[in-house]
C-alpha positions, 0 to 999 in steps of 0.5 A: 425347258423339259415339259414332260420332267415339270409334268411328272414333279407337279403330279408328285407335288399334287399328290403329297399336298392330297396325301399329307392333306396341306390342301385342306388348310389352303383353303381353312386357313385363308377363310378362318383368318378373313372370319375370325378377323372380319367379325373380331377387329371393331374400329368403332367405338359404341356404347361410350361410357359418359358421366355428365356433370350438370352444374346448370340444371335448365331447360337447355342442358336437359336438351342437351343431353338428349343427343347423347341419350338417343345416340348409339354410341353413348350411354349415360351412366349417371347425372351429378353435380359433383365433378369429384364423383365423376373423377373418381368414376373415370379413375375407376375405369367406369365411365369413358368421357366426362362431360361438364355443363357449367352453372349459368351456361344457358344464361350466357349462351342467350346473353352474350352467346359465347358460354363454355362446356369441358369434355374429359376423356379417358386417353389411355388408348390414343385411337379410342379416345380420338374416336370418342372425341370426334363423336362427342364433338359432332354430337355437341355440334349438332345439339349447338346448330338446333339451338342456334335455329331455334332460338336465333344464336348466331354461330358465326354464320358457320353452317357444317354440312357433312357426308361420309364418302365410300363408306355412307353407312360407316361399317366397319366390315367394308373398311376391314375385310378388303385389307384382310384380303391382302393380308390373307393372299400375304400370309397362307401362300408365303406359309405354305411356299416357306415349306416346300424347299426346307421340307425336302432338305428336313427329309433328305429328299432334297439329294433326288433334285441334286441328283437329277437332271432337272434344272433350278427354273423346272424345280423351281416352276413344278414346286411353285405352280402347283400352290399358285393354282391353288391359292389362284382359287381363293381370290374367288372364295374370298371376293364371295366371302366378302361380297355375300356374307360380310356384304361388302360393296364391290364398286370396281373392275374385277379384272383389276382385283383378279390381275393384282391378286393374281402378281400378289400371289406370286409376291408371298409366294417369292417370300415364302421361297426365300425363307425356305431356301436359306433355312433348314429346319420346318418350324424355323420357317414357319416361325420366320414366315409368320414374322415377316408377313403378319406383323407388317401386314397389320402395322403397314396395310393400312387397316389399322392405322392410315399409311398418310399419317405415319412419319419417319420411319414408319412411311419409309417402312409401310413402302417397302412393303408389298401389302401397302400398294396391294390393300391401295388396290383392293380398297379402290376395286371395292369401295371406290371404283376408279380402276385404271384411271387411277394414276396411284393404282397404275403405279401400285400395280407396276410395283407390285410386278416389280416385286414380284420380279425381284423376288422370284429372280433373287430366289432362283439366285439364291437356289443352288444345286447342290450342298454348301 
């Protein structure tokens, strides 16, 4: 391997990115996907439209629905006794949740302590609705372990006692921005790698390679190192994006989050190889790019949805795909703090050196020098 030759094509290579000014976007890119996301994705659900059907009228009701009137996440829009109205409410897309208090409930809560409560929620969007449902529930239970105390109801002796873990202030940022993280380091390497090879066959450059003495590994090494070095940096910008301007808590080893990025880098990088090897135009590229990192980069990272409740093919999809055992990583260095002594994380980290190996090895297979 002729070092001198990789020399002259990484100069040529940091040059046209300056002169074409790609290496402006390697850096935008990266930070305006972590901000428009970090601040647009909201997992939580505020200000729940809640219509209350108050069929009791009493002392115990009204109590009732103060845990609902002191809460963030609901606003009371209105107080009937008619179910119909607040039918047509939620029909209406007005309200999100009725809620029906049933005549004689406090007189059945005191006398035979079993009294009923209905709970109607608007399910057009699953995730929302299982996310209201749960703040309903806890709100109830909450007003229900008040009474209980203070009026001696038996609860079944049931006493809930409850703690969030990783995450006590439940902010969306800390659960969003590591998985930006890794969907960032996917997609801006891959997009810029994607137009390295096809760029040159776009321009007939590519024939100065098949004409050179240059072997595929040097081309190879002097196209890919230079934007490895570079995106190398925006694991630093995006640890300081997260830490000081989402104030996301780092509990984990930062040689662990450095190491990972550093193997995930060299993955998208791969990717981006490939597509820019078997296409021949630029816009192709970047449109196949595009496909094969972001649309699995939402589905199967785990930000949206949690790996451990997919089935079937979606499981055996999330696993074929890097950005799976990278977020696994991302989220334990700054949420969780196990490091290496995390089996699952030893494992996440070998598969991602086994991506990469695969990639980079399937690529220079598939490199050839000369036209087909």
């Amino acid at each position: 391997m002729r070092i001198g030759a990789i020399k002259a094509y990484l100069l040529k290579e940091f040059k046209e990115l300056i002169r074409s000014r790609l290496i402006i976007l390697i850096y935008l890119v990266p930070t305006m996907i972590l901000l428009l996301f970090g601040y647009g994705i909201r997992l939580e659900v505020k200000h729940t439209r809640l219509v209350v059907v108050d069929e009791d009228r009493s002392t115990l009701s009204m109590k009732l629905l103060q845990n609902f009137t002191h809460s963030k996440y609901f606003q009371i829009l209105y107080t009937t006794t008619s179910y119909q109205d607040a039918l047509h409410k939620i029909k209406q897309a007005k309200a999100d949740v009725i809620l029906i208090i049933p005549a004689d409930f406090e007189k059945n809560l005191f006398h035979t302590h079993k009294a009923s409560l209905a709970i109607f929620i608007d399910g057009a969007f699953p995730l929302r609705a299982m996310t209201m449902q749960g703040y309903v529930e806890g709100a109830l239970i909450n007003a229900m372990e008040d009474f209980a105390q203070k009026y001696n109801i038996a609860m079944h002796h049931i006493a809930i006692v409850q703690r969030n873990l990783f995450n006590q202030a439940m902010r969306d940022e800390n659960a969003i921005v590591p998985g930006l993280i890794g969907l960032v380091l996917l997609v801006a390497p891959a997009l810029l790698a994607a137009l390295l090879i096809v760029k040159e066959k776009e321009y007939g450059t590519i024939f100065n390679f098949y004409s050179s003495p240059l072997t595929k590994s040097e081309f190879l090494i002097a196209k890919l190192l230079p934007v490895f070095l570079l995106h190398s940096l925006n694991i630093f910008i995006l640890f300081l994006w997260s830490t000081y301007l989402f104030v996301v808590p780092f509990r984990g080893s930062f040689w662990l989050y450095w190491l990972s990025s550093e193997i995930y880098i060299l993955i998208s990088l791969s990717i981006g190889l490939l597509v820019s090897i078997i296409t021949n135009r630029q816009i192709v590229a970047v449109v196949l790019t595009l496909i094969i990192t972001i649309i699995p980069g939402f589905l199967y990272s785990g930000i949206l949805m949690p790996i451990s409740s997919m089935q079937g093919e979606s499981y055996i999809e999330a696993h074929l795909f890097p950005i799976m055992y990278y977020n696994q990583i991302a989220y334990d260095t700054f949420l969780i703090g196990q490091g290496l002594a995390s089996q699952k994380n030893l494992l996440y980290l070998g598969i991602l050196i086994l991506y990469s190996i695969i990639l980079l090895t399937l690529g220079s297979l598939l490199m050839k020098k000369g036209m087909r």
